[in-house]
N, C-alpha and C positions, 0 to 999 in steps of 0.2 A: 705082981701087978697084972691084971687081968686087962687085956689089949679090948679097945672098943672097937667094936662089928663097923663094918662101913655101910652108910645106910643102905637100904635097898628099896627099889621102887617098886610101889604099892601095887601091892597084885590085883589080877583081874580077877573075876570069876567067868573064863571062860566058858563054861556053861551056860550060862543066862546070856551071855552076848551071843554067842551063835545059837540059842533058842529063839532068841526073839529080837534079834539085830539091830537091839540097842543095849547099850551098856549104861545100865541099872544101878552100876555099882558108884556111876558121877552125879554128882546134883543134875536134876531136869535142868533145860535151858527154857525162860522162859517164850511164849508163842507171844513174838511183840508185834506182827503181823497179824494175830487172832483180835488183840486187847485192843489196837489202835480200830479195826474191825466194828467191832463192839460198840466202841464209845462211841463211833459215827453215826451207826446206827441209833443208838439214846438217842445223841443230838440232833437227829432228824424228827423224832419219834415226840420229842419235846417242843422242836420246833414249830411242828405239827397241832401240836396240843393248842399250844400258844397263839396260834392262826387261828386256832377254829375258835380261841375264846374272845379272841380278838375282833372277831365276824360276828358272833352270837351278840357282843355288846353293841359295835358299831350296827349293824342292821335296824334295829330300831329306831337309833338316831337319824339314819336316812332317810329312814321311812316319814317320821317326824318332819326332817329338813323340807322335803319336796311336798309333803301335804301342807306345811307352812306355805312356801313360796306359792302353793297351788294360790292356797284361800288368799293370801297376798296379792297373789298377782290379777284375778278377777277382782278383789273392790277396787284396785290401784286405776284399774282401766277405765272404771266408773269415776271414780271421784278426781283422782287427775291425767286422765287421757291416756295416758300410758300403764301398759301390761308387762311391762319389764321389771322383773323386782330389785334387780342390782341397782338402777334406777336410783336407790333408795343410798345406796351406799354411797354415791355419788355426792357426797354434803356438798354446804356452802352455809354463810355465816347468817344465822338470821338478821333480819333489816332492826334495828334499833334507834331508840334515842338516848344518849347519856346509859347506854348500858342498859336501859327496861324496852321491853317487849308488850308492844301493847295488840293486844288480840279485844276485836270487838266479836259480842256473844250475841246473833240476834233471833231470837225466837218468833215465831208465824203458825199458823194453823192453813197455810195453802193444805196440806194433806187431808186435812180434813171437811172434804165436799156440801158436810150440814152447818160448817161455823158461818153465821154471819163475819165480814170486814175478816175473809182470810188471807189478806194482804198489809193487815195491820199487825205491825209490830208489838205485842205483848207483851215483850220479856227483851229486855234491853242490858247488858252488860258490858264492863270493860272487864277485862282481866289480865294486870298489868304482874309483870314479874321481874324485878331485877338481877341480872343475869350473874354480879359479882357479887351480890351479897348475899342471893339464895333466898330473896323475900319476898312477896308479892300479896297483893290486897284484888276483890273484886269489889266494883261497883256500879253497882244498881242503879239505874235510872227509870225515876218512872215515869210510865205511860203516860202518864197523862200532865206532862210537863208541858206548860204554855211556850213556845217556843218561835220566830222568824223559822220558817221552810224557804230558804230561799226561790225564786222562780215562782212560788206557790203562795202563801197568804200564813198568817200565824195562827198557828193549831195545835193542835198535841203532836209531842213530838213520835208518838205511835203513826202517824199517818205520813211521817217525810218518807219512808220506803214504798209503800202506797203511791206519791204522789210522783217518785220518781221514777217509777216503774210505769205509771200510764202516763207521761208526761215527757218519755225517753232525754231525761237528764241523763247528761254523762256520765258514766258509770252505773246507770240505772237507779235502782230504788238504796242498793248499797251506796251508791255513791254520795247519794244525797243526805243518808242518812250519816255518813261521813263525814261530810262538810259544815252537817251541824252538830256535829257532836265537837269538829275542830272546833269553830268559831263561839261557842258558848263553854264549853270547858276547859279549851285549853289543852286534848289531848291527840294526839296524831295517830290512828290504827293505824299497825302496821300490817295486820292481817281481820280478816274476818271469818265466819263461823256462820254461816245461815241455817237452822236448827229449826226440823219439824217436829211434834208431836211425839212421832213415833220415835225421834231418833231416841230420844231419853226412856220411855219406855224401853224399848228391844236393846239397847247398852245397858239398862240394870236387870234386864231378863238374862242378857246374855254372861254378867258376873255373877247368876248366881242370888240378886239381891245384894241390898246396900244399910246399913245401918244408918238411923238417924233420930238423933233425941230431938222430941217434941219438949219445947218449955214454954207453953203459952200463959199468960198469967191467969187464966181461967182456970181453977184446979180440976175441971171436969177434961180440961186439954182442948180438941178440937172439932168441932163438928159442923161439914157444908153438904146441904143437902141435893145443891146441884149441880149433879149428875144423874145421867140418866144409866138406864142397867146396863145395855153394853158401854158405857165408859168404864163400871166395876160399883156401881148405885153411889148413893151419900159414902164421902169421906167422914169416917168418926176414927181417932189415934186420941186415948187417953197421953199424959205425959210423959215422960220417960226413953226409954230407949225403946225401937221397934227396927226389925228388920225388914223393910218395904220390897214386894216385885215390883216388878215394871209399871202396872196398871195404877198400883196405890201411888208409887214416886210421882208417874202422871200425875193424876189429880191433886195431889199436894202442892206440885207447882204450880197448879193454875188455880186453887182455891185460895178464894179470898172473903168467904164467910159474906158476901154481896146480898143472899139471897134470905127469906125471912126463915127465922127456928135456926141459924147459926150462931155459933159460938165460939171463943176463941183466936176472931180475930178483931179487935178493937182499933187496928191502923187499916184494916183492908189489904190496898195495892201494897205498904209497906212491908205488911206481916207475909204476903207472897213471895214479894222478892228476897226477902230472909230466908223463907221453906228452898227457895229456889235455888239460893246460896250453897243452903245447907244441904240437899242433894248436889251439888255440883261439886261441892268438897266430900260428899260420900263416895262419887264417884272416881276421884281421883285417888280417893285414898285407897280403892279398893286394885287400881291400874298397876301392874308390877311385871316384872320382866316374865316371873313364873306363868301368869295368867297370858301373857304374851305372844310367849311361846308353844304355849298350852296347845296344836288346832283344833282341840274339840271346844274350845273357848274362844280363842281368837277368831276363826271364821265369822262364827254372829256377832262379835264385835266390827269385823269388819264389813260384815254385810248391815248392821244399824248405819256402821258410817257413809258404806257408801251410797245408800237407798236414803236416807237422811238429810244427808249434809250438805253444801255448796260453800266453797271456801277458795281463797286464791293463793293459799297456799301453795308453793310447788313441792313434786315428790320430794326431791333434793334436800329440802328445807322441816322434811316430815321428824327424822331423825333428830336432826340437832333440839328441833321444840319440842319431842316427847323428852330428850334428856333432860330440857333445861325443867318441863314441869315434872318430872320425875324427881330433881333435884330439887326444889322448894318442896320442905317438909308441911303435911296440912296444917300443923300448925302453926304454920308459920305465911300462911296464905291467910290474911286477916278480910274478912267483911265489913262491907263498906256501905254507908248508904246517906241522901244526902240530907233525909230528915235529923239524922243525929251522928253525926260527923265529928266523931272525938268527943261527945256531950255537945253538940252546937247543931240547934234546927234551923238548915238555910234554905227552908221551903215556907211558904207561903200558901193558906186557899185562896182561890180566887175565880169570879165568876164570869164568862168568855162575854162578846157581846150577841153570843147565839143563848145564852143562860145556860151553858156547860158549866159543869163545878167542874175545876183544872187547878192546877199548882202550879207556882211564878215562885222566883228565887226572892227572900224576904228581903234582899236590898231592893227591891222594886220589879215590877215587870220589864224582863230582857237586860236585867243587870245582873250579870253573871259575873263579875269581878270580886265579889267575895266569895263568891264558891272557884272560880280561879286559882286566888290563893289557895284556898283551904285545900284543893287537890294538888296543888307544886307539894305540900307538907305529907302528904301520905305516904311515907317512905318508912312505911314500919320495919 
C-alpha cells in the first residue's frame, strides 16, 4: 500500500515576486477604488449631457414664454388698463343668466374719418353661449329696426348708441343701446364688444386668412361695386369656398349689394348680416391655443384687439370666455336672424313718419312680444 504524500503548500515562483514585487503567481485583486472612480466620472459626464439637452430644448421655450407675455402685456395695458399679464390667471366666474353668457357685438365706423353717421351702429349682434351644454347661437339685429330710444324719440335702432353718446345717457351710447336691446328682446348683455373696421380686417390679416363659403342664390355669387380702391375696389366672390384677407372679409361684411350693377344680394341688410355671421364663425374657428401661443401670430392679434376694440370686460374674466368660446364647437354656434327665425319672418316693412323705409316686428309696431318668445326658445 502506497502511503499518500501530505499536501504541500503551493509554491511560489520566487523569481517573479522579487522581480517585480508582486506575485503573479495569485489572481490580480481587483482595483475597486479605480472602477467606483470611473463610473463617477460616466455619471457626471452623462449628467452633463443631459443638462446641456435639457437647456438646448428649454431655451426656446423661454424665449417663446417672455415674447408672449411681452406682446401680452402691451395690448393688456391698452385694452384693460393693466400691464400685468399674471393679471390674466387671476380668473373669476363669468357674470350669467340661467347658465348663458350673453356678449353684445357692436360695430361703428368711428375709425373711419370719410364714413358719413360714424357713430352709427351698423352691425349689431348678440352672441349668446350656453356654458353647460356647450351651445350657443348669434343674432343679428338690424339696423334699421324701428324701435323707442328711450330719452330720445323712435328711430332706428342704428342711432340709440349715437344718441347716447351725445346726449350723455348713463352708461353712454353702450348703455343706451343696452337698455334697448333689454326692453324689446328680452336679453340682458352681460358684456360688450365695440368693434371698428379695422378690428376684423387686422384679426383676419393677422390668422393668416379665414375661409368662408359664399352661397347666394344668384349662380353668378356676389358682386358690390361700392367700394372705392383703397377699401380693395368692387367685392366680386363667385360661390363656393374662398379664402378672404383682411381687406376682402372687410368689405363682405359691410356689402349689402345697395348700390346699382349688384348682385347677389336680394334681402340687402339681411344678406349682410349672414356674410357678417359667417366671418365671425370663420374667425373663431380659425382661434386655437397653437395660433395663441404662436408670438409671431399672437402679437397682431393682440394689437387688432387692442387698437380696435372697447369692451368691459375685465382681464380676470378674459381667460375663462376664451375657454368657454373655445369650448362651443362652430358648429355648434348656429345663426340667427329675426327675418326667418326657425322658418318664421317676425319682421315687418314699414315706412317712418320722416318716409324712411324701416322694419317693425310683424305683430305690430313696438310689439316685441312674439319675438320675445321666439328668443326664450333658441337654445339649440
Amino acid at each position: 500500500m502506497f502511503k499518500k504524500k501530505p499536501s504541500q503548500p503551493p509554491k511560489y515562483n520566487i523569481h517573479r515576486t522579487l522581480s517585480s514585487g508582486v506575485d503573479r503567481s495569485r489572481p490580480a485583486a481587483k482595483n475597486l477604488d479605480g472602477k467606483a472612480q470611473k463610473t463617477k466620472k460616466q455619471w457626471f459626464k452623462r449628467k452633463r449631457t443631459y443638462l446641456l439637452l435639457f437647456l438646448i430644448l428649454i431655451t426656446p421655450l423661454i424665449v417663446i414664454g417672455i415674447w408672449d407675455l411681452r406682446n401680452f402685456s402691451a395690448a393688456s395695458s391698452k385694452l384693460f388698463g393693466s400691464g400685468n399679464p399674471i393679471g390674466v390667471l387671476a380668473t373669476k366666474p363669468l357674470d350669467d343668466k340661467n347658465d348663458r353668457v350673453n356678449i353684445l357685438l357692436i360695430g361703428y365706423s368711428a375709425d373711419d374719418p370719410d364714413h358719413g353717421g360714424a357713430l352709427l351702429t351698423d352691425s349689431i349682434m348678440i352672441l349668446s353661449m350656453d356654458k353647460d351644454k356647450k351651445t350657443g347661437y348669434t343674432l343679428s339685429i338690424p339696423r334699421d329696426l324701428y324701435v323707442d330710444i328711450p330719452g330720445y324719440k323712435k328711430a332706428k335702432i342704428n342711432e340709440a348708441y349715437q344718441a347716447g353718446e351725445r346726449n350723455d345717457s348713463p352708461g353712454g351710447g353702450v348703455g343706451l343701446l343696452r337698455k334697448v336691446i333689454s326692453e324689446n328682446f328680452g336679453i340682458e348683455a352681460h358684456y360688450y364688444f365695440l368693434i371698428d373696421y379695422a378690428a376684423v380686417r387686422d384679426t383676419v390679416d393677422a390668422l393668416g386668412g379665414v375661409n368662408v363659403t359664399i352661397d347666394s342664390p344668384d349662380k353668378r355669387g356676389i358682386y358690390d361695386p361700392n367700394f372705392q380702391p383703397d377699401e380693395g375696389g368692387p367685392l366680386k366672390l363667385s360661390n363656393g369656398r374662398h379664402e378672404l384677407d383682411g381687406q376682402t372679409a372687410l368689405r363682405l361684411t359691410r356689402a349689402r349689394g345697395s348700390t346699382f350693377g349688384s348682385y347677389g344680394f336680394p334681402q340687402s341688410d339681411f344678406n349682410r348680416t349672414q356674410n357678417q355671421q359667417a366671418v365671425l364663425n370663420a374667425i373663431k374657428s380659425q382661434l386655437n391655443w397653437t395660433l395663441i401661443l404662436d408670438p409671431r401670430t399672437n402679437g397682431k392679434i393682440f394689437d387688432a384687439a387692442a387698437e380696435n376694440l372697447v369692451t368691459d370686460l375685465e382681464l380676470s374674466e378674459l381667460l375663462p370666455l376664451y375657454r368657454l368660446v373655445n369650448a362651443v364647437p362652430s358648429d355648434k354656434l348656429k345663426p340667427a336672424a329675426l327675418n326667418n327665425l326657425k322658418g318664421v319672418n317676425l319682421l315687418t316693412g314699414y315706412r317712418t313718419p320722416s318716409g324712411q323705409a324701416a322694419i317693425i316686428p310683424a305683430a305690430g309696431i313696438s310689439d316685441f312680444s312674439q319675438i320675445k318668445k321666439a328668443i326664450i326658445k333658441l337654445n339649440f
